[in-house]
C-alpha positions as a Markdown table, in Angstrom:
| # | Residue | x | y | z |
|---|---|---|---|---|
| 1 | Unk | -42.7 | 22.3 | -130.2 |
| 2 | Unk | -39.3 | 21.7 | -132.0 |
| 3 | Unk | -41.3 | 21.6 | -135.2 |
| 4 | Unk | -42.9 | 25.1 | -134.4 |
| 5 | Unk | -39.4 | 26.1 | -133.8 |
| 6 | Unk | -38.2 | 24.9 | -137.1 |
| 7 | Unk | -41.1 | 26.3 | -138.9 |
| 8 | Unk | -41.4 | 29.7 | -137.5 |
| 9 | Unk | -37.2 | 29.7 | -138.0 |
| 10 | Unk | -37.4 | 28.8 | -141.7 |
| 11 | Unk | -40.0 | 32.2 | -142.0 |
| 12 | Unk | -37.7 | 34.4 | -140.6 |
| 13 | Unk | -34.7 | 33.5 | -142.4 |
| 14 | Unk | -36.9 | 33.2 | -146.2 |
| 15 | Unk | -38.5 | 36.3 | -144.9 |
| 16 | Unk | -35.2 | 38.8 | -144.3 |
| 17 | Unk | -33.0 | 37.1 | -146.9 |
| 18 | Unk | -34.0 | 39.0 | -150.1 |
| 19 | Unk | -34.2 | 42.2 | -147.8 |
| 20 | Unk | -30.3 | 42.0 | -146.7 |
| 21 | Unk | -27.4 | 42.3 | -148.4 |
| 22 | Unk | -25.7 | 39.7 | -146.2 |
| 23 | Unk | -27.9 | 36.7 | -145.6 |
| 24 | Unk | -24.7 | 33.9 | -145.4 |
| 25 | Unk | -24.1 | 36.2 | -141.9 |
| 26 | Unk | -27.8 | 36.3 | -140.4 |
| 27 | Unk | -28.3 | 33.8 | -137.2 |
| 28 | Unk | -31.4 | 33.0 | -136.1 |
| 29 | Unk | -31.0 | 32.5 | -132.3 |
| 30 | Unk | -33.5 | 30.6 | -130.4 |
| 31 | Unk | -34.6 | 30.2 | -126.8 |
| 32 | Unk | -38.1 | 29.0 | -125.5 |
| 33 | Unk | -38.8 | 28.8 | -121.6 |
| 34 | Unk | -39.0 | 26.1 | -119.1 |
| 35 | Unk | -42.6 | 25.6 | -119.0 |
| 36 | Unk | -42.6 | 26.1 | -123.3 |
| 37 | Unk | -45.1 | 28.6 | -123.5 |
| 38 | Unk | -43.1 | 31.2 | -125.0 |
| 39 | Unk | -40.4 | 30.7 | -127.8 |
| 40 | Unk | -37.6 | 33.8 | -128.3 |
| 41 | Unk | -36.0 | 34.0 | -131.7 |
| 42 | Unk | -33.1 | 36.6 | -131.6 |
| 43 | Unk | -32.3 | 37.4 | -135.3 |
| 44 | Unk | -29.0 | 38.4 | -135.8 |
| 45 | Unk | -27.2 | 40.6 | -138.7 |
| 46 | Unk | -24.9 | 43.0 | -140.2 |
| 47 | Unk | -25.5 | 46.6 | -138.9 |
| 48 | Unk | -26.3 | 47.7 | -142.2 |
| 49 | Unk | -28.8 | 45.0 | -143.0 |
| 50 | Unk | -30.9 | 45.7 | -139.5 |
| 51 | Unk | -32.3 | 49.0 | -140.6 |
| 52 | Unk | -33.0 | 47.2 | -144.1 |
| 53 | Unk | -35.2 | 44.7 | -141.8 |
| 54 | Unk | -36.7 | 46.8 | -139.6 |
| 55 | Unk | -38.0 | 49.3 | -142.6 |
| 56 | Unk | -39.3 | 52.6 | -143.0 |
| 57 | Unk | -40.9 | 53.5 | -138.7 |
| 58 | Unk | -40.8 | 49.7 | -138.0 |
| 59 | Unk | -43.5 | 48.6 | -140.8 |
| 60 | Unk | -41.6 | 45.7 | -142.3 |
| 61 | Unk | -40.1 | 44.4 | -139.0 |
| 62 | Unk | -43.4 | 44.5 | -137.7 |
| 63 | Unk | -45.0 | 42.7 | -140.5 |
| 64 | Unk | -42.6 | 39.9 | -139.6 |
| 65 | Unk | -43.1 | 39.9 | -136.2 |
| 66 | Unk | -46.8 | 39.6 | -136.7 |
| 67 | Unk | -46.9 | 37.0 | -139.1 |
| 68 | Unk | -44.7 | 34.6 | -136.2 |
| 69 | Unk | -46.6 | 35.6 | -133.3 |
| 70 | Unk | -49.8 | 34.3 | -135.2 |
| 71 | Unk | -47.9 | 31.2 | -136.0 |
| 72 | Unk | -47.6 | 30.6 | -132.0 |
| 73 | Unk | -50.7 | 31.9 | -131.3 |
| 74 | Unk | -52.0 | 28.8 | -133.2 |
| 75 | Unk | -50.2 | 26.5 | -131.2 |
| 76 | Unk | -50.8 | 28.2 | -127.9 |
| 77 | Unk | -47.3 | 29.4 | -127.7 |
| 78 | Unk | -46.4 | 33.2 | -127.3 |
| 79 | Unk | -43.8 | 34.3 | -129.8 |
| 80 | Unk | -41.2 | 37.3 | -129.6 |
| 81 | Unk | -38.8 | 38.1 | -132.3 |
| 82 | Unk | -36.0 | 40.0 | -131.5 |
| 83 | Unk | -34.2 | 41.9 | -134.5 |
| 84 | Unk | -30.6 | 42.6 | -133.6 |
| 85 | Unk | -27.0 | 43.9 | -134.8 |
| 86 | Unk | -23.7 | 41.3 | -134.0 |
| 87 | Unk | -22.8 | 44.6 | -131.8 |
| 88 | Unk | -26.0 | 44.2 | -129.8 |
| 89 | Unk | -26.0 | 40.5 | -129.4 |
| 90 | Unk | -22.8 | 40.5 | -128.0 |
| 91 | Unk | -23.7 | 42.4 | -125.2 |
| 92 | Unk | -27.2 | 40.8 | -124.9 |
């Protein structure tokens, strides 16, 4: 599973890098369940760069969140991405 974890992370980051203007500040947060059928990655930026991520009515965010739960799917694992401000993740 760690290298599902390392693979789906390495995506994300390539994957919202040339869409924000900060991408030395995004976090790629990661938690999987006790069992390890279900992996959480909490993907945190800059305020400004989350609407960037998350597109014109969710398209591009849910592109990207697509593309990773396939990626678990594969391996039998269930996949959530979370896209979130350093704001949000603080009280998260």
């Amino acid at each position: 599973m760690h290298k599902l974890t390392e693979s789906i992370g390495k995506y994300l980051l390539a994957a919202v890098s040339p869409l924000i203007r900060n991408p030395e500040k995004a976090e790629l947060r990661v938690a999987s369940t006790p069992a390890g059928d279900m992996l959480r990655f909490r993907l945190v930026l800059e305020q400004e760069d989350v609407a960037r991520v998350i597109g014109r009515n969710g398209m591009t965010a849910s592109a990207i969140r697509s593309l990773a739960k396939a990626a678990g799917e594969k391996a039998g694992i269930k996949v959530v991405v979370h896209i979130l401000s350093r704001e949000e993740a603080e009280t998260a």
